[in-house]
DRENPA-3360 file (N, C-alpha, C; in nm, 2 decimals, always signed):
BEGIN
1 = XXXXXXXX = +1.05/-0.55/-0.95/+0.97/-0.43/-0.95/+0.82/-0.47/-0.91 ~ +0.76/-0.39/-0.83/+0.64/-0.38/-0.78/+0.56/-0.27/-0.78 ~ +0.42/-0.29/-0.86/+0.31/-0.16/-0.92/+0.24/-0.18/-0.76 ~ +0.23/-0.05/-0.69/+0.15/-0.05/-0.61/+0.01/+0.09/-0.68 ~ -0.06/+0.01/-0.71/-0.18/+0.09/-0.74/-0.32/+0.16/-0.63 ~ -0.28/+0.30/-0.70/-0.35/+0.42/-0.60/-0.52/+0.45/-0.63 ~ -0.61/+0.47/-0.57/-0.73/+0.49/-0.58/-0.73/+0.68/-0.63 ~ -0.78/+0.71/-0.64/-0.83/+0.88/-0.68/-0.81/+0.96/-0.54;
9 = XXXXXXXX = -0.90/+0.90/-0.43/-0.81/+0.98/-0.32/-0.71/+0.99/-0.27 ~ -0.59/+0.87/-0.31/-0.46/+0.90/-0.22/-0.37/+0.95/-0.34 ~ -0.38/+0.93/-0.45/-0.35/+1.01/-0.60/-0.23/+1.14/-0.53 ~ -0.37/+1.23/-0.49/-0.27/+1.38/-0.43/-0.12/+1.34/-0.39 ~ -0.17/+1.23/-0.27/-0.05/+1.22/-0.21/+0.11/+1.19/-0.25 ~ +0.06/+1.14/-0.38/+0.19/+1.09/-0.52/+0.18/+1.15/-0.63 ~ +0.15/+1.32/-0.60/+0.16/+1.38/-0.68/+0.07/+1.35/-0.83 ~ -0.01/+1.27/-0.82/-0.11/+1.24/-0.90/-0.12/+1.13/-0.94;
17 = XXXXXXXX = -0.03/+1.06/-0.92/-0.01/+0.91/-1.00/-0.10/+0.80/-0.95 ~ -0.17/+0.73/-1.05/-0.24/+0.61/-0.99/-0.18/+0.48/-0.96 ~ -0.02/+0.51/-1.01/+0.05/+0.38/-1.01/+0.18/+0.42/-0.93 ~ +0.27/+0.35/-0.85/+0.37/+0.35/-0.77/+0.45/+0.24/-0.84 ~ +0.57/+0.25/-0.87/+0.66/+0.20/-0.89/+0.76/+0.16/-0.76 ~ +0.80/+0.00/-0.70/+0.93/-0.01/-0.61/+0.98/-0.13/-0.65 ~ +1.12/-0.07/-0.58/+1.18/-0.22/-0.61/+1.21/-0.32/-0.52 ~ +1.16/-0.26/-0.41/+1.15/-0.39/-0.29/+1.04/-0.48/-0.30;
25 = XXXXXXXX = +1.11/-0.61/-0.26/+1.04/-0.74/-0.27/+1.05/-0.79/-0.13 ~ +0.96/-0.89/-0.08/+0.99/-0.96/+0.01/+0.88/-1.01/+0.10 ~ +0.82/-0.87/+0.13/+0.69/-0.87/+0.21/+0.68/-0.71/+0.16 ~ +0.54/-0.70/+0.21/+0.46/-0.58/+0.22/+0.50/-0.49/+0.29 ~ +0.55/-0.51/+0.39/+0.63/-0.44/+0.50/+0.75/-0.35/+0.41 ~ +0.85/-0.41/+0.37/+0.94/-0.32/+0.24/+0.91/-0.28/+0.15 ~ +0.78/-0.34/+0.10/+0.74/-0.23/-0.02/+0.73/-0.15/+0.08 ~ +0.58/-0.12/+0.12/+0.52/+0.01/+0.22/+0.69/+0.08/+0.25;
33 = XXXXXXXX = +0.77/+0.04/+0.31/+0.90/+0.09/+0.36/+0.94/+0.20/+0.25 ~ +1.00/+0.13/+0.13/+1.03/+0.21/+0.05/+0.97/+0.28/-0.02 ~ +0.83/+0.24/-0.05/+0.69/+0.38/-0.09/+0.72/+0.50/-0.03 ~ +0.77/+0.48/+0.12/+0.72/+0.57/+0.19/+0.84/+0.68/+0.18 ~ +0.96/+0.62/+0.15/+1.05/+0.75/+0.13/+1.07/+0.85/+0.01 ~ +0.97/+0.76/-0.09/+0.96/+0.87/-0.18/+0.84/+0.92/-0.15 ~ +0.69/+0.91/-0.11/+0.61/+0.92/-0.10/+0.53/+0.96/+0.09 ~ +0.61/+1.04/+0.15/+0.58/+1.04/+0.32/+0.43/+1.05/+0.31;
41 = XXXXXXXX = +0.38/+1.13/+0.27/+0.24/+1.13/+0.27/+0.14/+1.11/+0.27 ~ +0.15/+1.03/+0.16/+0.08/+0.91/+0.12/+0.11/+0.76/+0.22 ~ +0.22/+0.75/+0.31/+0.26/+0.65/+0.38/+0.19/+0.66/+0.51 ~ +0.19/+0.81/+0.53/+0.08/+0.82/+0.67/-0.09/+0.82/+0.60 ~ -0.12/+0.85/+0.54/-0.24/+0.78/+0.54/-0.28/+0.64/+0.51 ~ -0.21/+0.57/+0.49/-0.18/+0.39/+0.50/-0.12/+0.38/+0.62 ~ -0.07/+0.35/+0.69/-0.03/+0.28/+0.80/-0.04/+0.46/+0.97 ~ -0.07/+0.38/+1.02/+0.02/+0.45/+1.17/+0.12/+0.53/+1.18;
49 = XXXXXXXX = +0.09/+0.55/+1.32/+0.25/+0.62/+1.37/+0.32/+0.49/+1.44 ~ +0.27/+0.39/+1.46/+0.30/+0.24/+1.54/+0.36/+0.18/+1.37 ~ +0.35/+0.21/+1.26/+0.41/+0.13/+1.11/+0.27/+0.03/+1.11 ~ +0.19/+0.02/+1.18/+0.09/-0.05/+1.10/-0.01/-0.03/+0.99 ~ -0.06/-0.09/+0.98/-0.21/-0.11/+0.84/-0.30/+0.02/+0.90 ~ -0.37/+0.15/+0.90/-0.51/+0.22/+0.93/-0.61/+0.11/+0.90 ~ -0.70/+0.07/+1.03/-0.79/+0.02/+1.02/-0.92/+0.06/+0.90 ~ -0.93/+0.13/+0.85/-0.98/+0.17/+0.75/-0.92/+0.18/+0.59;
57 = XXXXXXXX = -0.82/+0.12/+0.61/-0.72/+0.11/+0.51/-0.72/-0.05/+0.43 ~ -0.78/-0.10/+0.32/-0.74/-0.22/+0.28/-0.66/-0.26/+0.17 ~ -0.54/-0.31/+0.21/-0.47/-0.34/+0.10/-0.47/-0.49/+0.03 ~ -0.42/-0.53/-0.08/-0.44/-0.63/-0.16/-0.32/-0.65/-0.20 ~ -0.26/-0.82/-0.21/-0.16/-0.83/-0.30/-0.15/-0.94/-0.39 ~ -0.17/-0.89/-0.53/-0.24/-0.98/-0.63/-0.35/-1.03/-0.59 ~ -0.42/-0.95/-0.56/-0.58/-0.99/-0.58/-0.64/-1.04/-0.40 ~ -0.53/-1.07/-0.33/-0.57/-1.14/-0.20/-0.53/-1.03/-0.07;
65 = XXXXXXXX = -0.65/-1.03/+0.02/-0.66/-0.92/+0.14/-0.55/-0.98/+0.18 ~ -0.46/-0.84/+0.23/-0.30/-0.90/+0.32/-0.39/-0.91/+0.47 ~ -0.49/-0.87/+0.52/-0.51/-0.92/+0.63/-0.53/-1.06/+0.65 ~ -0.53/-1.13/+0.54/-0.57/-1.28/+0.56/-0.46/-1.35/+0.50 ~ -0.40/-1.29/+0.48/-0.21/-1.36/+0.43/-0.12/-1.33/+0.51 ~ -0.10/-1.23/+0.61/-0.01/-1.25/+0.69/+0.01/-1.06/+0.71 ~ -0.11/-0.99/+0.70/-0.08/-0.84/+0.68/+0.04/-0.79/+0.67 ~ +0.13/-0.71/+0.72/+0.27/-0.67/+0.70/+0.38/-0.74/+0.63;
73 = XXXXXXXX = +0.32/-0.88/+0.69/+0.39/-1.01/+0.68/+0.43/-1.04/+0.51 ~ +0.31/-1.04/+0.42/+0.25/-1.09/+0.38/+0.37/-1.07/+0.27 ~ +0.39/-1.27/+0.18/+0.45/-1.19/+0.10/+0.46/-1.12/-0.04 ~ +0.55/-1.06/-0.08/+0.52/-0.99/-0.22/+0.63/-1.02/-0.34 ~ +0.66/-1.08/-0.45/+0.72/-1.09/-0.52/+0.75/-0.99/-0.61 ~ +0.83/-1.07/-0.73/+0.91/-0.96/-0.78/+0.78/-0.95/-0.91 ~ +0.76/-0.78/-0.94/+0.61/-0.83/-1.04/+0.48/-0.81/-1.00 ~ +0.42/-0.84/-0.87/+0.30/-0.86/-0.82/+0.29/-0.65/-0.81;
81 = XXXXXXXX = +0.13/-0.68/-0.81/+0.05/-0.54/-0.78/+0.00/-0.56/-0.62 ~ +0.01/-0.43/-0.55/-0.05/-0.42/-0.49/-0.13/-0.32/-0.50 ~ -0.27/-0.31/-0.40/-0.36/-0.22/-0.46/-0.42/-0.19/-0.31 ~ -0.42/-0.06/-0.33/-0.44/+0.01/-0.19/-0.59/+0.07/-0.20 ~ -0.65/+0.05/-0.12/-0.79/+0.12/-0.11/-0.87/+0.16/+0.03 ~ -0.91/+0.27/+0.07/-0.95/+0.32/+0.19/-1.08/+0.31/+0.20 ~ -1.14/+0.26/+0.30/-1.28/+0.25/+0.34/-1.36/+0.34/+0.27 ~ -1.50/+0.34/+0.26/-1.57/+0.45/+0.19/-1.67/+0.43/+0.31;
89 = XXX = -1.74/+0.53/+0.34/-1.84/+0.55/+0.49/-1.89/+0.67/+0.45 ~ -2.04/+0.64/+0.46/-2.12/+0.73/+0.46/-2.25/+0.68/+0.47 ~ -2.35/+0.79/+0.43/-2.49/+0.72/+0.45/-2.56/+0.85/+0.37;
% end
């Protein structure tokens, strides 16, 4: 099992929940996979229409930027959090 944890803006998208429950392991690529069939919504504001990462989109797994572990790649165990968070911009 894998907690993917939601920020207050993408919340809506999971019907309110701050926490995501899956059972895919492997890489981040199958979590996101399976997030996304219970959750379409919330999948398009994390990745593309190409299945990538939104550049304004930073994810974490257990504590480490998946851009610097292998982004999609990256892998994720059975257990680990991931934690999704979207740029903040403004002035």
């Amino acid at each position: 099992m894998v907690t993917v944890l939601l920020p207050g803006p993408l919340r809506g998208e999971a019907g309110g929940a701050s926490r995501v429950s899956v059972t895919a392991t492997g890489t981040l690529r199958a979590v996101l996979d399976e997030m996304a069939v219970a959750h379409p919504r919330l999948a398009r504001r994390i990745r593309d229409e190409r299945g990538e990462l939104r550049r304004y989109v930073n994810v974490f797994v257990d504590g480490e930027d998946c851009r610097h572990s292998g982004g999609l790649a990256t892998p994720v165990t059975d257990g680990a959090e991931v934690q999704v968070l979207p740029s903040v911009a403004g002035g």
